[in-house]
C-alpha positions in Angstrom: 4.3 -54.7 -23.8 1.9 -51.6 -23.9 5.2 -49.0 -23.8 6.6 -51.1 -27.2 9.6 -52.2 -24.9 10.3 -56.0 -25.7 10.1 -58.5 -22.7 14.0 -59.5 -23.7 15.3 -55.9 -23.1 13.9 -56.0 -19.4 15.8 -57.5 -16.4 15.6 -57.2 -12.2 17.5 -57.7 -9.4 16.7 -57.8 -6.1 19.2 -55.5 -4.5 18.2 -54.4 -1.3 19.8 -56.5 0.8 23.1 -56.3 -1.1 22.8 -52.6 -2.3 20.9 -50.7 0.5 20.2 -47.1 0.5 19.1 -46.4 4.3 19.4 -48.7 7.4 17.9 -51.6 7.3 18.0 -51.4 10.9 14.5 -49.3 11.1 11.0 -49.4 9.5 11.7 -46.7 7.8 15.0 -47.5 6.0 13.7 -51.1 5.1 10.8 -49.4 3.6 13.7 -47.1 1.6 15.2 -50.1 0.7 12.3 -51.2 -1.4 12.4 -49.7 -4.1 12.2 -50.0 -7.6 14.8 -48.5 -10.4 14.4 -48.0 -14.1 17.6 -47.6 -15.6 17.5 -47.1 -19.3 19.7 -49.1 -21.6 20.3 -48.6 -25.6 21.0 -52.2 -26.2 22.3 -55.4 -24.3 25.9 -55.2 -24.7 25.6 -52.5 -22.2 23.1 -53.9 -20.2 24.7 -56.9 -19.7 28.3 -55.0 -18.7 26.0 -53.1 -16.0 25.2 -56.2 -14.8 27.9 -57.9 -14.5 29.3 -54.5 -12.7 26.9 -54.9 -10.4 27.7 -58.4 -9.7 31.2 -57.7 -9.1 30.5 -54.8 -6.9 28.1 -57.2 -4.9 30.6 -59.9 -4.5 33.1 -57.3 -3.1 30.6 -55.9 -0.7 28.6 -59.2 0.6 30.7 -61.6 -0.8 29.1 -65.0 0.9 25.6 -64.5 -0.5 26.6 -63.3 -3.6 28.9 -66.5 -4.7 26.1 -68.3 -3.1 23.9 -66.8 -6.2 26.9 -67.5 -8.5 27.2 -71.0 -7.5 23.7 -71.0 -7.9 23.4 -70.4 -11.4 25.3 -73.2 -12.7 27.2 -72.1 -14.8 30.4 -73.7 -16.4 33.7 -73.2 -14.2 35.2 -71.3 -17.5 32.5 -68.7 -17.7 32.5 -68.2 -13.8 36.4 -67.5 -14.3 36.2 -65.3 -17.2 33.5 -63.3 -15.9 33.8 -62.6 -12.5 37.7 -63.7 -10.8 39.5 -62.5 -13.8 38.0 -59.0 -13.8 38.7 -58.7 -9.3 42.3 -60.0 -10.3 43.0 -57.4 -12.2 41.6 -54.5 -9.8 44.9 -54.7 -7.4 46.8 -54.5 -10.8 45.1 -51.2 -11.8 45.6 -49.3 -8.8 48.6 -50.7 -8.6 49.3 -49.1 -12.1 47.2 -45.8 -11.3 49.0 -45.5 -8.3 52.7 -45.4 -10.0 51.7 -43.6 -12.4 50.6 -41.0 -9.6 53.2 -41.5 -6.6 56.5 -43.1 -9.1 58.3 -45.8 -7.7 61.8 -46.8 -6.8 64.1 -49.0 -9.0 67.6 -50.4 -7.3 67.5 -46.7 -5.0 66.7 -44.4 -7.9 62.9 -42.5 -7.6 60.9 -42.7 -11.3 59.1 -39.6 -10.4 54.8 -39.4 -12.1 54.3 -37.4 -14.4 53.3 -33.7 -13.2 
């Protein structure tokens, strides 16, 4: 490319239904909602956490269209697993552990206070 970035370094998403900015009830959040975002990424370890980020934050907010685009892909069962219901498993299990370690929590009636 003209700019010396390499083809391989670029990705898009379409986002605008899943990740809106304005109402996409009105001309004039719709035309928000089009939009383009550069975000700049050192190399594609981190691009491709971003992404998958993304993903998981889609299939928590509009989760019917976005396993539609999982299912979509084709990808093997294993991968699907690793990548996406291993990573929302373990979000109930972090708060979870946030949480105690913020609130305590009772064992057989005695109060394990947090740390203050």
């Amino acid at each position: 490319m003209e700019t010396g970035i390499s083809a391989d370094r670029l990705r898009s998403a379409g986002r605008g239904q899943s990740s809106p900015v304005a109402d996409n009830g009105t001309d004039e959040g719709r035309a928000k909602n089009r939009r383009v975002e550069f975000v700049k990424i050192n190399n594609s370890s981190k691009m491709e956490i971003i992404e998958r980020i993304e993903r998981i934050k889609s299939i928590l907010l509009s989760p019917k269209t976005e396993w539609q685009t999982v299912e979509a892909e084709n990808a093997p069962h294993m991968k699907v697993f690793t990548t996406y219901v291993v990573p929302l498993a373990l979000i109930p299990a972090i708060a979870a552990f946030v949480g105690y370690g913020l609130t305590g929590y009772s064992v057989f009636g005695v109060h394990v206070h947090s740390v203050s």
